[in-house]
C-alpha positions, 0 to 999 in steps of 0.5 A, spaced: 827 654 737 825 656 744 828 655 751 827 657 757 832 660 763 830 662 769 834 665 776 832 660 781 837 663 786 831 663 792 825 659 789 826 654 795 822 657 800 825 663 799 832 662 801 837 659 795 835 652 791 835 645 791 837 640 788 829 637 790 826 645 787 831 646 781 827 638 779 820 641 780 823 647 775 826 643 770 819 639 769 816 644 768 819 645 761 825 650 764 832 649 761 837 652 765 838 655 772 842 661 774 844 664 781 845 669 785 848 671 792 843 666 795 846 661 791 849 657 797 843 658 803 842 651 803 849 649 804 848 642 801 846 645 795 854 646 794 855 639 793 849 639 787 852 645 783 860 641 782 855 636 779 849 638 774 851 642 767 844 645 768 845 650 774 850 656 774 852 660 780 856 667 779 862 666 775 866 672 779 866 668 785 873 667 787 875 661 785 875 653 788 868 655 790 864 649 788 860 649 781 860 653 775 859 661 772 858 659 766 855 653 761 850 651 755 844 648 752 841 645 745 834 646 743 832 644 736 841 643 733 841 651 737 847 652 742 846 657 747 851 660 751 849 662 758 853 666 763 851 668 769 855 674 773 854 679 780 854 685 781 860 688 787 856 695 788 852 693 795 853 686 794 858 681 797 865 682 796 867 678 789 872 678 783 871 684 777 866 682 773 869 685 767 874 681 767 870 676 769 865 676 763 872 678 758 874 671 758 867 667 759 864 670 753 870 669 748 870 662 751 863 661 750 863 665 743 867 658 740 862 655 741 855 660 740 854 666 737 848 666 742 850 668 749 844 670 754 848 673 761 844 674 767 847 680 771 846 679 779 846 685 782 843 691 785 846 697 783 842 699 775 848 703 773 853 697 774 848 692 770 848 698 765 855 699 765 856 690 763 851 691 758 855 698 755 862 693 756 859 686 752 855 691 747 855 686 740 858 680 743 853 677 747 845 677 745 843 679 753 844 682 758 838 682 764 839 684 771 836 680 776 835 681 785 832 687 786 825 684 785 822 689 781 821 689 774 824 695 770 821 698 764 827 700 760 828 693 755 831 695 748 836 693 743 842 696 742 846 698 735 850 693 736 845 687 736 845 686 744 838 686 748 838 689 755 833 690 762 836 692 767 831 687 771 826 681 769 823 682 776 820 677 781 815 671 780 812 670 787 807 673 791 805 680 790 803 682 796 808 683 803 814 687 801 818 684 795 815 677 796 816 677 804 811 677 809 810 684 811 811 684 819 818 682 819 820 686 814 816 692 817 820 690 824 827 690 821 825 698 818 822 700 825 826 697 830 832 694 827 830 688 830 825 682 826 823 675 826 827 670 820 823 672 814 818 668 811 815 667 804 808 671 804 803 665 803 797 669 802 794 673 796 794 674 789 801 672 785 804 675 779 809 672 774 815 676 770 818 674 764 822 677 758 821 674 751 827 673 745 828 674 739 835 672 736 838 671 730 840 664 730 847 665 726 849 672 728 847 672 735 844 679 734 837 680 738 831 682 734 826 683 738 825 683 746 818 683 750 817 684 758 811 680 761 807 682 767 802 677 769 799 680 775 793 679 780 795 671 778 789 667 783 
């Protein structure tokens, strides 16, 4: 089996996601979508998230807001389970992902032995704090939104892979995928234009690969890519 989970959360133009790019992205072989705290900035995207099974924002947003934390998809008779979480350490304010992530992975564990958990979230401490928590209920643990892949991917004792970030795939020069001259002005003056996506330059692709145990659920093996210099 092979399926393919990404975090969408700005790959329209940068800023969130709609309904238009989460399409292009599913044409594209992909599987499943999760978010982050730029989830919403397309504020039309809300009404999206309420319908489709295939886009996740943070389970721990506080509840009535629109769409889901967690979900699943079948590939080749295999469920996966998927949940998507955000850190609080620098973040916007939400509810404790620890409690949070108790009650979805047991109600995803009577469905799956395999759960893929994308962690949102700036601090590496709190994403590696999740991890140590979910250690040998869920099959991963990866963070995402700081833009910068890590080197620290491994498997645990317990069978639970984990990276504390898959980095970014977009632009590789500018800053983090942002043209540069904004985000200089915002560090030297405190003041800067909107930023923008950096249009110019090579590209680079970052990605993890995954083995699991389809009846066990425990990791067997994980491979960090980076593509760079990407024409």
């Amino acid at each position: 089996m092979h399926g393919c989970i990404v975090n969408g959360e700005n790959a329209a133009g940068g800023f969130g996601l709609t309904a238009q790019t989460a399409a292009e992205l599913f044409e594209t072989g992909v599987d499943f979508i999760t978010g982050g705290n730029h989830i919403f900035d397309k504020r039309d995207f809300a009404s999206y998230l309420e319908s489709t099974q295939r886009v996740l924002r943070p389970a721990n947003y506080p509840p009535g807001v629109p769409g889901k934390g967690t979900g699943s998809f079948t590939v080749d008779g295999v469920t996966v389970g998927v949940l998507n979480l955000m850190g609080r350490t620098f973040m916007p304010p939400v509810d404790d992902p620890f409690r949070v992530a108790d009650a979805a992975v047991s109600t995803l564990r009577e469905r799956t032995p395999i759960i893929v958990v994308d962690v949102h979230a700036e601090a590496t401490s709190e994403k590696v704090a999740l991890a140590r928590y979910l250690d040998g209920r869920v099959s991963l643990v990866y963070g995402t939104h700081t833009h910068v892949q890590t080197a620290d991917e491994h498997i645990s004792a317990e069978g639970t892979a984990y990276i504390s970030d898959v980095g970014m795939t977009g632009p590789s020069d500018g800053v983090i995928g942002m043209e540069r001259t904004a985000v200089l002005d915002r560090f030297l003056y405190g003041i800067s234009d909107r930023f923008s996506v950096q249009k110019t330059g090579p590209r680079q692709l970052c990605a993890i690969v995954l083995s699991v145990d389809p009846a066990t659920g425990r990791a067997l093996d994980i491979k960090r890519i980076f593509l760079r210099d990407i024409p």
